[in-house]
C-alpha positions, -999 to +999 in steps of 0.1 A: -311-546-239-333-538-267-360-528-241-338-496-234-351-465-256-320-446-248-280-459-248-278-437-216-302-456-195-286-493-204-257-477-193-265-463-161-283-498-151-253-516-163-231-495-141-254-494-111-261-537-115-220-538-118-214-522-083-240-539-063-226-573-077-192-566-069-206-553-035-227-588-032-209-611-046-183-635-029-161-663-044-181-687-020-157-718-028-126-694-013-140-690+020-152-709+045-186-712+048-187-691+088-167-664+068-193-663+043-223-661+060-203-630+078-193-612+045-234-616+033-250-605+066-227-570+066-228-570+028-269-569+031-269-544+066-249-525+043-274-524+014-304-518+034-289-488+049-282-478+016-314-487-003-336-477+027 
């Protein structure tokens, strides 16, 4: 964080990091493992229409 000049940039990372990982992220030992690899596959369609 101390690489940051300005408070307003950290906090637009933090905010930006905060919704892909929530996007991304799964509780992997919740679901089964077929379920999983379901959730990621969309989850990463998803983010290359997005980021693309």
């Amino acid at each position: 964080m101390l690489r940051f000049r300005r408070m307003k940039t950290l906090q637009r990372l933090a905010s930006v990091h905060a919704n892909v990982h929530n996007h991304s992220s799964l509780d992997r030992h919740v679901v089964d493992r077929q379920t999983y690899k379901e959730c990621r596959a969309a989850a990463l369609a998803e983010w290359q229409l997005v980021a693309g």
